[in-house]
KEBA-364548 format. One record per residue (C-alpha): residue in three letters; x, y, z. Coordinates in pm, 1 decimal, padded with zeros to 6 digits. Example, Ala and Ser with C-alpha at 12.3 -4.5 7.8 and 13.67 -1.06 7.14 Angstrom:
# residues 2
<rec><residu>ALA</residu><X>01230.0</X><Y>-00450.0</Y><Z>00780.0</Z></rec>
<rec><residu>SER</residu><X>01367.0</X><Y>-00106.0</Y><Z>00714.0</Z></rec>
//
This chain:
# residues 72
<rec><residu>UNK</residu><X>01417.8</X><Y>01788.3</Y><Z>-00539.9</Z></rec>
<rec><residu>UNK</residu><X>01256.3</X><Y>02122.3</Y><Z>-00355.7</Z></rec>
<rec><residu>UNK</residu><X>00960.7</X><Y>02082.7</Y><Z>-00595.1</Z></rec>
<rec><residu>UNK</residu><X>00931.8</X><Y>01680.9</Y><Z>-00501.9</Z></rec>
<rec><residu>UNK</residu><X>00957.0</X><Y>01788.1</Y><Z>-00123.2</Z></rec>
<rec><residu>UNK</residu><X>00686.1</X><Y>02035.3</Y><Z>-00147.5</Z></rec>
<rec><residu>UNK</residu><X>00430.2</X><Y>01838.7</Y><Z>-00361.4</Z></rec>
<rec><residu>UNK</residu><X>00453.5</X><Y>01552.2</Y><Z>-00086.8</Z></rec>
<rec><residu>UNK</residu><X>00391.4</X><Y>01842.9</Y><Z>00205.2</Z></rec>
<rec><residu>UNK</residu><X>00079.7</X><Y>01977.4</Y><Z>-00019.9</Z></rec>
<rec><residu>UNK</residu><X>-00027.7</X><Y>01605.0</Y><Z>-00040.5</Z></rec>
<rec><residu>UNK</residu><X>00018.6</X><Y>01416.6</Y><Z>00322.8</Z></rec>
<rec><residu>UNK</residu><X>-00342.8</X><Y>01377.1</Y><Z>00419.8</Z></rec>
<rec><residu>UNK</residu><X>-00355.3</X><Y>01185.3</Y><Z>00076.7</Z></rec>
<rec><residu>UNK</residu><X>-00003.4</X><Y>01008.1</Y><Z>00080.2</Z></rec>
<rec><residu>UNK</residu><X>-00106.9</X><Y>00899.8</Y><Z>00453.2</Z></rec>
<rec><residu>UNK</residu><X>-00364.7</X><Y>00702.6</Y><Z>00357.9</Z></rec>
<rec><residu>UNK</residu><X>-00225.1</X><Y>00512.6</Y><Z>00060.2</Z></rec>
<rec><residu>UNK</residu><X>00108.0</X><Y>00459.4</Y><Z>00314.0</Z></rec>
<rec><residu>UNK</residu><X>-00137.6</X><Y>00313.9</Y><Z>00568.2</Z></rec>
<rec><residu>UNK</residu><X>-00292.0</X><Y>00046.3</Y><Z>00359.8</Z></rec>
<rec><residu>UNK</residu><X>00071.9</X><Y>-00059.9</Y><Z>00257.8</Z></rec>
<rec><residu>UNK</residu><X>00191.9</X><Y>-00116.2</Y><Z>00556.4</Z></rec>
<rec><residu>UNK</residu><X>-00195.8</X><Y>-00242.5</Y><Z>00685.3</Z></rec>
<rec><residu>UNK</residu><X>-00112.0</X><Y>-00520.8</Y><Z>00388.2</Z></rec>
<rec><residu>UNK</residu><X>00215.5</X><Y>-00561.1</Y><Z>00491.2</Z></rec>
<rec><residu>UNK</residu><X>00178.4</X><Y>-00683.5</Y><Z>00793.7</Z></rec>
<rec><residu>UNK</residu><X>-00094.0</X><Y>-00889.0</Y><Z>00723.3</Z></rec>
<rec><residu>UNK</residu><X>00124.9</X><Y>-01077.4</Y><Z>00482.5</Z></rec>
<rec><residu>UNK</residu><X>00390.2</X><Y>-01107.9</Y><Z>00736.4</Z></rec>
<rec><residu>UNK</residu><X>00124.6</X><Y>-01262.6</Y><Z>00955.7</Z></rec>
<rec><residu>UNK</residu><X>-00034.3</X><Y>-01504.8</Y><Z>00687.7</Z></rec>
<rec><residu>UNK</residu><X>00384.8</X><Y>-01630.2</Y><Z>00629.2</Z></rec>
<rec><residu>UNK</residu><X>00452.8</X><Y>-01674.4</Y><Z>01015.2</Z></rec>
<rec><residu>UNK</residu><X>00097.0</X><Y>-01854.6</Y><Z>01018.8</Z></rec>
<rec><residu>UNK</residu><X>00086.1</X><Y>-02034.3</Y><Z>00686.8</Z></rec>
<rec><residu>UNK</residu><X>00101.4</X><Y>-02377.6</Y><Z>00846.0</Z></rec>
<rec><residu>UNK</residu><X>-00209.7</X><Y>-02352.0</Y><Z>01039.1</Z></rec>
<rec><residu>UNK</residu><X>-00410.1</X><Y>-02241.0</Y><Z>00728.4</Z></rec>
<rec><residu>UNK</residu><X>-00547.0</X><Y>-02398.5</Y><Z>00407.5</Z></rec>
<rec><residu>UNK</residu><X>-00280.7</X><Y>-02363.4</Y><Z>00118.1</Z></rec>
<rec><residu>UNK</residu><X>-00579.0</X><Y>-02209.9</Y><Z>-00066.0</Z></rec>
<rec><residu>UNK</residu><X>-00688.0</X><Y>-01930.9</Y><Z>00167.7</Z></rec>
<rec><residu>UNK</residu><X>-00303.6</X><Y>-01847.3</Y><Z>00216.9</Z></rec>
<rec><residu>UNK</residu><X>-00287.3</X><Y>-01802.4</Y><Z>-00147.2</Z></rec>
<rec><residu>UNK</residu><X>-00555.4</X><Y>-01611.7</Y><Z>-00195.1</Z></rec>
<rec><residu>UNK</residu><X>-00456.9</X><Y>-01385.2</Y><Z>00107.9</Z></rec>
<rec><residu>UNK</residu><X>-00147.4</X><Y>-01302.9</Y><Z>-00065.4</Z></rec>
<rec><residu>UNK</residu><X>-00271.3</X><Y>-01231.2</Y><Z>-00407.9</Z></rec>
<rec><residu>UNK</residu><X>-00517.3</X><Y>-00968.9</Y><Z>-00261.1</Z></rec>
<rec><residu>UNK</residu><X>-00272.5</X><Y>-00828.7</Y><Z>-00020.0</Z></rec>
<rec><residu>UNK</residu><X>-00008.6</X><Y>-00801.4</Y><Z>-00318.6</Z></rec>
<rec><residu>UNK</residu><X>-00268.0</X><Y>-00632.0</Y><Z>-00554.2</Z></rec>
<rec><residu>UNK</residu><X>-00360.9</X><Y>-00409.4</Y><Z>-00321.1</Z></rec>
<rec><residu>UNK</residu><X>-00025.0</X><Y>-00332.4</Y><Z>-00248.7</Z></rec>
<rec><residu>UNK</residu><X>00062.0</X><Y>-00262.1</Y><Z>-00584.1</Z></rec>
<rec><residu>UNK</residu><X>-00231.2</X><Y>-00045.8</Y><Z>-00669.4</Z></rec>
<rec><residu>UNK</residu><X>-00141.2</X><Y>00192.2</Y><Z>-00352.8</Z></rec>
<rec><residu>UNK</residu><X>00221.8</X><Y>00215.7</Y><Z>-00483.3</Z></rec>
<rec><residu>UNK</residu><X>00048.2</X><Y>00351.6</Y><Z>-00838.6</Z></rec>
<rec><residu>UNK</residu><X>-00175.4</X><Y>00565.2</Y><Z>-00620.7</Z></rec>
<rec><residu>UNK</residu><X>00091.8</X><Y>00717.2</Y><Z>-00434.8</Z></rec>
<rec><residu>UNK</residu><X>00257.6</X><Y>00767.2</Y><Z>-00777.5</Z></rec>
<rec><residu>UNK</residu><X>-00036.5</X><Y>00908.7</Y><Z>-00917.7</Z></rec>
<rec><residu>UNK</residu><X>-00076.5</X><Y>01138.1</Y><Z>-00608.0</Z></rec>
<rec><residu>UNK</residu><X>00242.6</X><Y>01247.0</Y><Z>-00628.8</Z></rec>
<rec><residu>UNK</residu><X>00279.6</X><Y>01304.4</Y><Z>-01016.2</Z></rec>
<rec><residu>UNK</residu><X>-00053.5</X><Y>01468.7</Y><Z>-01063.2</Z></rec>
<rec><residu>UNK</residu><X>-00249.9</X><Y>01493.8</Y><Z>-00759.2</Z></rec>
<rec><residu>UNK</residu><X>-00566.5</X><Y>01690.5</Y><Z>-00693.6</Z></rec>
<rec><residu>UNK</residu><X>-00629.1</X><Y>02063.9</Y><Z>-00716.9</Z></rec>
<rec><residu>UNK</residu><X>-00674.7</X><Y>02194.4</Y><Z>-00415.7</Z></rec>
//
């Protein structure tokens, strides 16, 4: 667990960023939900497969990040 701890303190500028398109995505799929009556069906779906994808690809990043990371 000490090893985990210190490879996400080598790694925050990195882990920051991937964490900030999450939660970017996040809320913009809380938004398109609240809103999804005012919108085209097609655009809402749309909306939510990119946010999703993208959300999903950060989590792998982050994963990635974490697991191997970059030499510094």
């Amino acid at each position: 667990m000490d090893y985990l701890w210190f490879l996400i303190k080598e790694r925050y500028m990195l882990l920051s960023i991937f964490l900030f398109f999450i939660f970017v995505n996040l809320f913009l799929l809380l938004a398109i939900w609240k809103k999804r009556s005012d919108m085209p069906k097609s655009l809402t779906v749309i909306i939510t497969i990119i946010c999703t994808i993208i959300i999903i690809l950060s989590m792998f990043a982050l994963v990635f990040a974490v697991s191997f990371g970059y030499n510094s």
